[in-house]
C-alpha positions, 0 to 999 in steps of 0.5 A, spaced: 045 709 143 043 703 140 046 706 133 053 706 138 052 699 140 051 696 134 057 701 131 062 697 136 059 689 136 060 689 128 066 692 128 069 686 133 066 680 129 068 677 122 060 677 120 057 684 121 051 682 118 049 677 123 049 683 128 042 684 131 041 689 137 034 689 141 032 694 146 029 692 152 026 698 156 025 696 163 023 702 168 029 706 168 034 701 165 035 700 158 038 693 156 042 692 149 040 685 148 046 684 143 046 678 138 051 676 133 053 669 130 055 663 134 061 664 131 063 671 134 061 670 141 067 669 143 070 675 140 064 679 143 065 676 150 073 676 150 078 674 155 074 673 161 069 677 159 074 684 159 071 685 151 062 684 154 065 688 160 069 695 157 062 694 151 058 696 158 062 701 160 062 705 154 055 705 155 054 706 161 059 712 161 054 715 155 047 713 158 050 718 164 051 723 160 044 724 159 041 721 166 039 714 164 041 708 166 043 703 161 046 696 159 049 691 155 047 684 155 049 678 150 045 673 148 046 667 144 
């Protein structure tokens, strides 16, 4: 899953290199913790918030597959 995470973010931004993904396990939930250079925020986030939402629902939609919950979270 983190691999799908990583996959979508650094295809979105001007700088792949600077894509980082931290996994943060929290009783049944998974949080994708994405951090990308400043300069790509935005393109992370999107017109209000529609890029960050559909990021959520593709990974929500994959972790359901396999019965887990999931997030993504955007930090700067």
């Amino acid at each position: 899953m983190k691999e799908l995470v990583e996959y979508m973010v650094r295809a979105l931004v001007d700088d792949p290199a600077s894509v980082r993904v931290n996994v943060v396990e929290s009783g049944n939930l998974t949080v994708y913790e994405v951090s990308v250079a400043e300069g790509d925020l935005g393109k992370i986030i999107g017109r209000h918030g529609r890029i960050a939402n559909a990021l959520r629902g593709v990974v929500k939609a994959a972790a359901m597959r396999t019965n887990d919950r999931a997030t993504v979270e955007i930090v700067s």
